[in-house]
C-alpha positions in Angstrom: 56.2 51.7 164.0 55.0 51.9 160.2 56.4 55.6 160.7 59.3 54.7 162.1 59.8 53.0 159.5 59.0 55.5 157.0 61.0 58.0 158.7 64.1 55.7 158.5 63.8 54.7 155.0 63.6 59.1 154.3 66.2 59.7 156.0 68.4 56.6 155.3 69.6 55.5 158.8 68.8 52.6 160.6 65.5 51.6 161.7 66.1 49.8 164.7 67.0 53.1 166.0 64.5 54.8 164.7 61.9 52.3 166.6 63.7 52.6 169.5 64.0 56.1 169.7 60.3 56.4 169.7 58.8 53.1 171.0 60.5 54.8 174.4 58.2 57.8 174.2 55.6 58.1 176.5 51.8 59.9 175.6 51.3 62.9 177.9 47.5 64.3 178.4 49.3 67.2 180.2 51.0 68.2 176.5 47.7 66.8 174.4 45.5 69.6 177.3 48.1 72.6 176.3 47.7 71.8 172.2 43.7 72.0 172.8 42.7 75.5 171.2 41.2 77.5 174.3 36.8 77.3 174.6 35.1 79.3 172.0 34.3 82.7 172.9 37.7 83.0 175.0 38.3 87.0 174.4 41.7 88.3 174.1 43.8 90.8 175.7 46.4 93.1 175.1 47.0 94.3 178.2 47.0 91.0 180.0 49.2 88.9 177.7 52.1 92.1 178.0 52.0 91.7 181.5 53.1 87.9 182.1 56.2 89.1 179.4 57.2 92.7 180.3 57.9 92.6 184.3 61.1 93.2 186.3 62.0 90.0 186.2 62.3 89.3 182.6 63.9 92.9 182.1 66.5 92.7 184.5 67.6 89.2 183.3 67.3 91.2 180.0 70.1 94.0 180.6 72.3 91.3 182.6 72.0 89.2 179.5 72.6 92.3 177.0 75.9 93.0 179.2 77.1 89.9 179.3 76.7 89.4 175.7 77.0 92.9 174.0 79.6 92.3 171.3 77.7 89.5 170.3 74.7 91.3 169.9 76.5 93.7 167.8 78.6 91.2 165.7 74.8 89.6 164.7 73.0 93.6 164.5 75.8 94.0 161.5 75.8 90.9 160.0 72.0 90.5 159.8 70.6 93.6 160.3 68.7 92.6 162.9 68.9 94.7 166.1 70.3 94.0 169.5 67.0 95.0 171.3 65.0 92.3 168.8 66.9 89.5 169.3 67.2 90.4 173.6 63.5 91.0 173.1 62.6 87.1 171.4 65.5 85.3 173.5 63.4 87.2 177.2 59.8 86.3 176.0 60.6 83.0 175.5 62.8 81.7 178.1 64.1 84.5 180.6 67.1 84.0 178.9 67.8 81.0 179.6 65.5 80.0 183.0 62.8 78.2 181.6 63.7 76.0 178.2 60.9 73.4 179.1 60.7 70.1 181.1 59.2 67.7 178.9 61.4 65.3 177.3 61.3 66.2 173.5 60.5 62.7 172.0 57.5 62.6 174.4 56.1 66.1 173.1 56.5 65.3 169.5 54.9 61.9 169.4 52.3 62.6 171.9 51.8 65.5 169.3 52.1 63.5 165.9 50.3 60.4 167.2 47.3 61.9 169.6 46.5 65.1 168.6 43.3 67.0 170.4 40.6 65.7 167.9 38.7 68.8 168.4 41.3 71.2 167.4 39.7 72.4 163.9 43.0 71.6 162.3 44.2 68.6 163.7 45.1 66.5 161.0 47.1 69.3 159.7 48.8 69.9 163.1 48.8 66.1 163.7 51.4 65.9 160.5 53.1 69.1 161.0 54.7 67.6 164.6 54.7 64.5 162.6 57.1 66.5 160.2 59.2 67.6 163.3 59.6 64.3 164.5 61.4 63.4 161.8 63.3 66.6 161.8 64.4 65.7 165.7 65.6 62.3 164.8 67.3 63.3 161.9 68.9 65.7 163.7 69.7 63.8 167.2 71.4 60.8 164.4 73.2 63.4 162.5 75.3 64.6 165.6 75.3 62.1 167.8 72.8 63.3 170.5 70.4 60.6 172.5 67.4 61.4 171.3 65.5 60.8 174.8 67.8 63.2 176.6 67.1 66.4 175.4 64.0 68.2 176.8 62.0 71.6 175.8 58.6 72.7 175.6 55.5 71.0 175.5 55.2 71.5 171.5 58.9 70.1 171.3 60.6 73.6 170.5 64.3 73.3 172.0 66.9 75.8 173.8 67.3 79.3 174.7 65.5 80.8 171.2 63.1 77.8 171.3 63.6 76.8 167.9 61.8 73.5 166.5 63.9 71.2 165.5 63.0 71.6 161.6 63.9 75.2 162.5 67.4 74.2 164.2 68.1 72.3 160.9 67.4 75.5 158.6 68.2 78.4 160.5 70.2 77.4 163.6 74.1 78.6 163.1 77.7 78.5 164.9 77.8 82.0 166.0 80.9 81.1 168.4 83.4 79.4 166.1 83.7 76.1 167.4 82.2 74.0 165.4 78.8 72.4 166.4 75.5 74.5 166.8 74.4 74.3 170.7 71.2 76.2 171.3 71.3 75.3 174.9 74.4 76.3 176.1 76.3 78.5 173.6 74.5 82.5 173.8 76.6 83.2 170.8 74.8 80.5 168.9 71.8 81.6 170.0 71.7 85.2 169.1 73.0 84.3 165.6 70.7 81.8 165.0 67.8 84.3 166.0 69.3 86.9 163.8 69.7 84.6 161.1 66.3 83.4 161.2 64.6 86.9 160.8 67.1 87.7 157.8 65.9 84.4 156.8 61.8 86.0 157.0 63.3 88.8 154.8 64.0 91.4 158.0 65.0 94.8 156.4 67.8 96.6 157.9 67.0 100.1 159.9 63.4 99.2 158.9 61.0 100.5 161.4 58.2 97.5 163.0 55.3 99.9 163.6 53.7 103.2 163.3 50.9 104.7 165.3 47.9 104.6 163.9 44.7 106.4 164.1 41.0 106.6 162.7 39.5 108.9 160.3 35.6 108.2 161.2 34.2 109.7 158.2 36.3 107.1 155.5 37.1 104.3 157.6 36.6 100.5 156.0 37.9 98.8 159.3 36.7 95.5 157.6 38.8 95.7 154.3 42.2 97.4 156.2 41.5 94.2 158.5 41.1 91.7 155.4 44.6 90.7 154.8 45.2 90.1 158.7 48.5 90.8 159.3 50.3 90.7 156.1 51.5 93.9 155.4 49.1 94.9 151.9 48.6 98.5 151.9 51.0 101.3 150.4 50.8 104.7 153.5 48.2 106.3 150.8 46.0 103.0 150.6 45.9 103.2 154.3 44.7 107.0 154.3 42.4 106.4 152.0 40.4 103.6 153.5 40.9 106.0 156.8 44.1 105.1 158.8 46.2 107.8 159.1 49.7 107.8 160.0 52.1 110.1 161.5 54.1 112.4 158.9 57.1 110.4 159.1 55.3 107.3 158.8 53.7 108.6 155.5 57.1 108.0 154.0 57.7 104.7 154.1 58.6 102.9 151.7 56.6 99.4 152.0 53.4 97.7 152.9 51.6 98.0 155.9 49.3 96.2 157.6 46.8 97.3 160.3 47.2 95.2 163.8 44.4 94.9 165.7 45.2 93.8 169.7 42.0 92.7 171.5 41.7 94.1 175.0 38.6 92.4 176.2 36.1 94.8 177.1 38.3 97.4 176.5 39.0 99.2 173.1 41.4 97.6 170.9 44.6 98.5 170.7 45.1 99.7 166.6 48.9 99.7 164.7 50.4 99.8 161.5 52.5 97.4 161.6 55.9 96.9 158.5 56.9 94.0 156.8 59.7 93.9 159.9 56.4 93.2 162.2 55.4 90.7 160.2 59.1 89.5 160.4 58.7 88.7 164.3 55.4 86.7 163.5 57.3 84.3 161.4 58.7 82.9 164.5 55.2 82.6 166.0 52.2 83.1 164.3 50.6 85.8 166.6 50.4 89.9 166.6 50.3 89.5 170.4 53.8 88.1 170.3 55.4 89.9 168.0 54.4 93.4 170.1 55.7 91.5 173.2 58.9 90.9 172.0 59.6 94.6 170.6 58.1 96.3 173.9 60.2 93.6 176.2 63.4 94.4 173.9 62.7 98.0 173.9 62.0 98.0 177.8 65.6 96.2 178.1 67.5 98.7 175.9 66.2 101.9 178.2 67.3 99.7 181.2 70.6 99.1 180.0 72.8 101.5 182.2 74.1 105.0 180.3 
């Protein structure tokens, strides 16, 4: 209640409602399990993670939703920049367009989130007042326009609608793509696809930029260690990256900003190596994972070459 409190005196609206809105929330082990980080020594994969999000299912929902919506998709590719086969790619990978938004009623993800976060996460206090943060983002947001703020319901982190956005993202980067006035995530694909574009222009997306190169290993220079340093930030000009032993394609050798070099576990398999752009990076601005950010170009790509010709 002393939060409630606090979030109502921030936001200047009442705090009855405030202590309403969240003395009705409910704590959910089933959301608190999900935030837990996954036992140490869990190895990642490549090849396992691309094949819950690239399948028939997701990429024939994908053309169905790219026909339905195609002027859209190209009203948002000019005014942003941004790429038809992007946006299909984010909006597939994280709701089948549509089929799976989340059950959980949002108030219960974001308190459960801000008030009992998993103790042995090694960040949780940070976490704890990130969703904290988005509470009183939600609130702010359900007051503003008028929207119960026990009705809505998403994922089990809170994130809301067709793009998933949190709601401090809906606040900054969610737009009326359709003209009529209000910004509906859930039921308006128009709003949707501009508020995806407008969030990667938001991340600095650069327009006809490519998102990756091939990569591959010259054995007698290679400092894997320092090319992996940076993680995925893109830090190194084509020439840096030759000379600590990537080397990239001819055409690749052009261009014209950092890169950085992506590295995809694939358990006991080799890793899967990439130079990835600044527009790579881009996609991990909406979640903070290489894995993801490959997903989503491979699903978007897989959708475009199913489009009929």
């Amino acid at each position: 209640m002393a939060v409630a409190d606090a979030i109502a005196q921030k936001l200047q609206i009442d705090s009855g409602w405030v202590r309403q809105a969240i003395g009705h929330a409910h704590k959910m082990p089933g959301i608190a399990r999900a935030a837990a980080p996954p036992p140490v020594g869990t190895p990642k994969n490549w090849s396992v993670y691309r094949g819950r999000f690239i399948d028939p299912i997701r990429i024939r929902a994908g053309v169905k939703f790219w026909q339905a919506h195609r002027a859209t998709l190209e009203r948002a590719e000019q005014e942003f920049g941004v790429p038809a086969n992007i946006v299909v790619g984010v909006i597939g990978v994280e709701t089948i367009y549509g089929q799976q938004t989340g059950s959980y009623r949002v108030m219960d993800a974001l308190c459960t989130l801000a008030f009992d976060f998993p103790q042995e996460h090694p960040r949780a206090a940070e976490r704890a007042a990130f969703f904290r943060s988005e509470l009183e983002a939600f609130l702010g947001l359900t007051h503003r326009t008028g929207t119960d703020p026990l009705a809505l319901r998403g994922s089990y982190a809170g994130a809301m609608g067709l793009p998933q956005f949190m709601p401090s993202s809906w606040d900054k980067y969610a737009i009326d793509f359709d003209g009529d006035g209000r910004v509906d995530l859930f039921l308006s694909a128009a709003d949707v696809i501009g508020s995806v574009a407008n969030y990667f222009k938001a991340f600095q997306w650069q327009r006809g930029m490519p998102t990756h190169y091939p990569v591959r290993f010259n054995a007698e220079k290679l400092d894997k260690a320092q090319l992996l340093a940076p993680d995925i930030v893109p830090s190194f000009s084509p020439d840096g990256f030759a000379a600590l032993g990537a080397e990239l394609e001819p055409d690749a050798q052009q261009h014209p900003g950092p890169l950085a070099l992506v590295e995809l576990q694939n358990g006991s398999a080799p890793p899967l190596y990439l130079a990835g752009t600044a527009n790579f990076y881009a996609i991990t601005r909406y979640n903070w994972s290489s894995y993801y950010a490959l997903a989503v170009i491979e699903l978007g790509q897989a959708v475009a070459d199913a489009m009929p010709k």
